[in-house]
N, C-alpha and C positions, 0 to 999 in steps of 0.2 A: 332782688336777692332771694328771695322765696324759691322760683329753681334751686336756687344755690344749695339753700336748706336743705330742699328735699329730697337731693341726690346725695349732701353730702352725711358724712358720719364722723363724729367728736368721741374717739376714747375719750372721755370725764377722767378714766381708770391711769388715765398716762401720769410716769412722775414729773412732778413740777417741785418749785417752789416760792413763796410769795417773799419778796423785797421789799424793804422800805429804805424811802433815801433820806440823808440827814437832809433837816431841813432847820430854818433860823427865819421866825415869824409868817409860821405854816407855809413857805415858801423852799424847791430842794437846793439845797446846797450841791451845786455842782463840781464845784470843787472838789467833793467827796463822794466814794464809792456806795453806792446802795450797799443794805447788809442785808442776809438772811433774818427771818422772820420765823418761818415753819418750811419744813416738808416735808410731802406727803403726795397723796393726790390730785389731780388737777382739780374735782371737786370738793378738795380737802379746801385747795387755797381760795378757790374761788368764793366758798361759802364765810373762810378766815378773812377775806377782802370787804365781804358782803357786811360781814358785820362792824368793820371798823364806822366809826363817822362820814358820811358824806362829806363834810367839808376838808376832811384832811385823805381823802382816797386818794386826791392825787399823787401823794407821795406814797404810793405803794407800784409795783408792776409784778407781773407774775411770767417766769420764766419756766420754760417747757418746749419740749422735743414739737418742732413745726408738725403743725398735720393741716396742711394744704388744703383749700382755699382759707377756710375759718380761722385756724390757728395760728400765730407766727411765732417766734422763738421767744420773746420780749414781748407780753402783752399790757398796754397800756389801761390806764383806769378805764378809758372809756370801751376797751374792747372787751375787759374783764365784765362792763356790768351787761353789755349786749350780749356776753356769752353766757351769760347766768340769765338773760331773757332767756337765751336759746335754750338751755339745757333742758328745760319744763316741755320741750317740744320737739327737742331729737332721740 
């Protein structure tokens, strides 16, 4: 993935915004739609993610404009915290 890095570029600057889905014993309620959160920045939400608890990030995802290979429209907990590695290096 290091190629990948190197060639590619992350507007941070792109609008997003961070979701949280209901959840019932820190578990998401799928039966129910995630709600907005905040929006703002893609490193608005990303750093609003960073600071929630570890153990309930699952229940957040960050939505934002695809920017291909790194970004996808729907970003999950786990791609939220790898892109917040990334960002210190793009």
């Amino acid at each position: 993935m290091g190629d990948v890095v190197g060639e590619s570029k992350v507007d941070f600057g792109a609008l997003a915004a961070l979701h949280k889905w209901p959840s019932l014993a820190n578990q998401r309620r799928l039966d129910r739609e995630p709600y907005q959160i905040i929006e703002g920045t893609l490193d608005d939400c990303i750093s609003a993610f960073m600071s929630k608890p570890a153990a309930t990030r699952h229940l957040y995802e960050i939505r934002t404009v695809a920017q291909p290979p790194l970004v996808t429209e729907i970003l999950s907990s786990e791609h939220v915290i790898e892109l917040s590695r990334l960002r210190e290096f793009l």
